[in-house]
C-alpha positions in Angstrom: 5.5 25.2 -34.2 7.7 26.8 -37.2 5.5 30.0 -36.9 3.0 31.8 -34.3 -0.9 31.9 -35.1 -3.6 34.7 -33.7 -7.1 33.1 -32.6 -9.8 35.8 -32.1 -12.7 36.4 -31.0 -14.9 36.7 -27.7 -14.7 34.8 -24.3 -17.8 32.9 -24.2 -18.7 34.1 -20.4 -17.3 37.8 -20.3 -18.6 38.4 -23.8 -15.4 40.5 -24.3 -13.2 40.9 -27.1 -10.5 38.8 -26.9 -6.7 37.0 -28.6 -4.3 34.4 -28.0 -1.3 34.7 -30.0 0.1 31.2 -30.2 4.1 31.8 -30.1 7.2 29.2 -30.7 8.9 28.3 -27.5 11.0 26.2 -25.4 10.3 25.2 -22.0 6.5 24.0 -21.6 3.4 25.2 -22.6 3.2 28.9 -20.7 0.2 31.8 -20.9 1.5 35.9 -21.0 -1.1 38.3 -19.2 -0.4 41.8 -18.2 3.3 40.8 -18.2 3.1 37.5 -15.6 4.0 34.2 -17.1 1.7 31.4 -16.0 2.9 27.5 -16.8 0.1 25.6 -18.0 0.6 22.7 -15.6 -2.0 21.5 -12.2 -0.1 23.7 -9.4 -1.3 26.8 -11.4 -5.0 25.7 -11.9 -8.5 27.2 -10.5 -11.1 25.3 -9.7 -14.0 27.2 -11.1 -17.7 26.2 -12.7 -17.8 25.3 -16.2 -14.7 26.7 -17.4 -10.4 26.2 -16.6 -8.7 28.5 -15.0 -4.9 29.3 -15.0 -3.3 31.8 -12.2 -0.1 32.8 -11.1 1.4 36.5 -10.0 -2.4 37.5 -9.5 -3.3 37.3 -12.7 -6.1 35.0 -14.1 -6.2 33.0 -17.5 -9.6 31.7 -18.2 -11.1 29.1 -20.4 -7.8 27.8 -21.4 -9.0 23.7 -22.2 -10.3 23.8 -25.8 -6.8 25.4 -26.4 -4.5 23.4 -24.2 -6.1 19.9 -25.3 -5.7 20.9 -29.7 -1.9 21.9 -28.3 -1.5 18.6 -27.0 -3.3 16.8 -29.2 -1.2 18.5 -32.2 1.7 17.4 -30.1 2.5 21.0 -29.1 4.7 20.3 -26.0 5.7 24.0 -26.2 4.2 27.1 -26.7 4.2 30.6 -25.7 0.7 31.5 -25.7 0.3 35.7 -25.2 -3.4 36.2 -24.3 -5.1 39.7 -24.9 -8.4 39.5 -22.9 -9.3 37.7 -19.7 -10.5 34.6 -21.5 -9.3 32.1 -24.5 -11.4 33.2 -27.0 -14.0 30.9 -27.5 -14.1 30.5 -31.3 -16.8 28.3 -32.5 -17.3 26.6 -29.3 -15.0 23.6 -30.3 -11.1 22.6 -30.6 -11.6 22.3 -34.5 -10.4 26.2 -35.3 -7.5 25.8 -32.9 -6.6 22.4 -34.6 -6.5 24.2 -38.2 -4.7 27.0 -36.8 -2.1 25.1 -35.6 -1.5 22.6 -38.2 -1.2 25.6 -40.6 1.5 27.4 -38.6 3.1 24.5 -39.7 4.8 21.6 -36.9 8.2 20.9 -35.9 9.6 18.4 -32.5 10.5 20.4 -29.9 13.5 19.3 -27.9 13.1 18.4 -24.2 9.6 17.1 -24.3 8.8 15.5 -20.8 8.2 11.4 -20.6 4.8 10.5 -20.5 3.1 9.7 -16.8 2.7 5.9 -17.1 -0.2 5.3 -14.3 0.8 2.3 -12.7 -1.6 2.9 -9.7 -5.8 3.8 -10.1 -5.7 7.7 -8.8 -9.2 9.5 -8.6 -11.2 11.9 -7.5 -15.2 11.8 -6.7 -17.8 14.3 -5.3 -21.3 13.0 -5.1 -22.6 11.0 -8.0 -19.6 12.1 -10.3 -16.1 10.4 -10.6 -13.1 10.3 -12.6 -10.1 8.0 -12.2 -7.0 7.4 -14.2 -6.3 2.9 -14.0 -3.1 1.5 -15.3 -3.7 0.8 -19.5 -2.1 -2.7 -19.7 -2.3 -2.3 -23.6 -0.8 1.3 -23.6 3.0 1.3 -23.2 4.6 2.3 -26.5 1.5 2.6 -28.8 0.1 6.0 -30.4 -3.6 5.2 -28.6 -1.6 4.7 -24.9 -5.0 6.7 -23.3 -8.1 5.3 -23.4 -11.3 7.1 -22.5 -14.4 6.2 -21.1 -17.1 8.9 -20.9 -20.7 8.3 -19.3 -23.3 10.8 -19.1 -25.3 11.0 -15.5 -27.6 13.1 -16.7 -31.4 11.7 -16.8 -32.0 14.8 -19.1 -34.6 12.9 -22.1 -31.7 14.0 -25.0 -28.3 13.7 -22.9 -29.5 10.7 -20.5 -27.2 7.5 -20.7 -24.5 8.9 -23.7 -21.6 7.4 -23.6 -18.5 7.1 -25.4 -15.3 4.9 -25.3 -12.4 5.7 -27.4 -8.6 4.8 -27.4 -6.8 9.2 -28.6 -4.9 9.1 -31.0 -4.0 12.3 -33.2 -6.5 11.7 -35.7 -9.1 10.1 -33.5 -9.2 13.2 -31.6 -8.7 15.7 -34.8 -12.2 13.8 -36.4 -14.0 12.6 -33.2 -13.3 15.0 -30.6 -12.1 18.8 -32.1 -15.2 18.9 -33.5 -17.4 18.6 -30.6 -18.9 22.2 -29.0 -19.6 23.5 -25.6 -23.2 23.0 -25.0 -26.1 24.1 -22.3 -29.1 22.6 -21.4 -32.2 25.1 -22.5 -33.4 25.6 -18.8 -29.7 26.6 -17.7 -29.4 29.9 -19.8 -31.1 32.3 -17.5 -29.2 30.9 -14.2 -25.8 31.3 -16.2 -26.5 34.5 -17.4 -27.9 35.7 -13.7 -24.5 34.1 -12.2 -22.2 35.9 -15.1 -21.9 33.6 -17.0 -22.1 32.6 -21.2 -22.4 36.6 -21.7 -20.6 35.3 -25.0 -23.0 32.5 -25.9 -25.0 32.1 -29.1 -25.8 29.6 -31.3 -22.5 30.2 -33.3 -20.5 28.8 -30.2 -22.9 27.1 -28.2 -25.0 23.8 -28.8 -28.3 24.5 -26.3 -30.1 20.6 -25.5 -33.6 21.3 -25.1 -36.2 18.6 -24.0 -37.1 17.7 -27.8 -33.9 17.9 -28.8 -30.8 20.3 -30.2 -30.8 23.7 -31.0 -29.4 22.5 -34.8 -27.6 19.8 -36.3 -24.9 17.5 -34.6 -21.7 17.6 -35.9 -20.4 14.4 -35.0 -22.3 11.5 -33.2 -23.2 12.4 -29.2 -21.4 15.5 -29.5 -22.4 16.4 -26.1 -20.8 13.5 -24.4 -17.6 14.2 -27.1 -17.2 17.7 -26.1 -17.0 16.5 -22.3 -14.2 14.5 -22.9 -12.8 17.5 -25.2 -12.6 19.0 -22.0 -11.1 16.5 -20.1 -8.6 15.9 -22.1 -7.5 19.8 -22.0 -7.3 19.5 -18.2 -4.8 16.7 -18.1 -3.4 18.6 -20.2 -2.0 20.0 -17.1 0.0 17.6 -16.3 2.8 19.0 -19.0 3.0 15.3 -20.3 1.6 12.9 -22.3 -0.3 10.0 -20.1 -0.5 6.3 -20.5 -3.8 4.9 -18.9 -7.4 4.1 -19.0 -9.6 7.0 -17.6 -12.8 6.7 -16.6 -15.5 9.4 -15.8 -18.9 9.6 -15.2 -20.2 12.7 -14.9 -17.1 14.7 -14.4 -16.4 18.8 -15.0 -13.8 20.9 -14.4 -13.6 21.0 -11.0 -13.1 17.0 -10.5 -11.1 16.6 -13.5 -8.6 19.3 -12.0 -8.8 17.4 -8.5 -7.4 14.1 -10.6 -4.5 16.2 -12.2 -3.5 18.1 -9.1 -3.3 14.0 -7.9 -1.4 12.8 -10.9 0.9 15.5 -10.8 1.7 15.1 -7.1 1.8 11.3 -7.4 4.1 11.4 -10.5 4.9 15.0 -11.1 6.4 17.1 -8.4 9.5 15.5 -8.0 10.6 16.2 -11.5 9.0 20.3 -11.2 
């Protein structure tokens, strides 16, 4: 980055107020709260519902993956990102904002960028009908699309049953395809979220809502609910610090189990090198 950017706005479950303040930097991607630092890598993560967590010094970054996947994606290996708030803010419910934001601060290599994790062994993680695992990419090594993504849906909602999507990330793949792609609810979810303190920031300006009939307004980009899950996924392996050659599958994965396959990654490939 040859300049910092400001995102505003409010954290889509505390409803507050919120900033990030997206800073040049050497030395990893790393969040400011209340004065602790926090690396953005897997020792530091939280596994919480529907959002990621970040915590170090006893003090808790929230909602950090729409951010952390546009910085990778962008190839931001570096950043110093000062949050005011408890949350990320969530902007329009997408990566796309943060993606602008950064290419306008303009983009410059940052030296000491860590190798890539080349998964040479499958490594996942599973909790009842949901999965994700990362498989060696035979086709990856060297090329710009060395991860590969395969998303399946295992919801037998009528709109979200059976969507899937397959793509091989590249920077403009994800820039069109996946940015664009918001954070979305099923209709008959709002009141338990709101009664468990949750989306106290949703509307329709951030949110996509999937009602039986269908959405609560137009689709940006094809199966943007499926997109916007691997969106997600792709800002927790994030947390690995590193790019990632391989082929990862997931069907019906959140947070929670797509932490559970970093925190396996970076043990398997990481720690020695922390």
């Amino acid at each position: 980055m040859r300049e910092p950017v400001t995102f505003r706005g409010v954290g889509i479950h505390t409803g507050e107020p919120c900033a990030a303040r997206v800073c040049p930097f050497e030395g990893g991607i790393v969040f400011a709260l209340g004065g602790a630092r926090i690396p953005a890598l897997a020792p530091y993560a939280v596994e919480l519902p529907r959002r990621t967590a970040l915590e170090a010094e006893g003090v808790r970054v929230s909602t950090t993956e729409h951010l952390l996947a546009a910085l990778m994606w962008c190839g931001i290996g570096s950043a110093l990102v000062e949050v005011d708030g408890p949350e990320v803010p969530i902007m329009d419910g997408s990566a796309a904002p943060f993606v602008q934001g950064l290419y306008a601060a303009g983009l410059q290599p940052v030296p000491g960028v860590r190798d890539p994790v080349v998964v040479t062994q499958p490594v996942w993680a599973s909790e009842g009908d949901a999965m994700v695992a990362a498989v060696p990419n035979a086709n990856g090594a060297g090329r710009d699309d060395s991860l590969e993504v395969l998303f399946s849906s295992s919801s037998t909602h009528p709109v979200l049953g059976g969507q899937t999507e397959c793509l091989a990330l590249t920077r403009g793949t994800f820039a069109v395809e996946i940015a664009p792609a918001r954070t979305w609810c099923l209709q008959a979810e709002v009141d338990s979220l709101l009664a468990s303190g949750l989306a106290k920031g949703g509307s329709l300006d951030n949110a996509l809502v999937v009602g039986e009939d269908g959405y609560s307004g137009p689709l940006r980009v094809p199966r943007e609910p499926v997109k916007h899950k691997i969106l997600d996924l792709l800002g927790d392996l994030a947390l690995l610090g590193s790019g990632l050659v391989a082929r990862v599958i997931a069907v019906g994965s959140g947070h929670r189990l797509n932490i559970r396959l970093v925190r396996a990654l970076y043990n398997a490939y990481l720690a020695s090198r922390a």
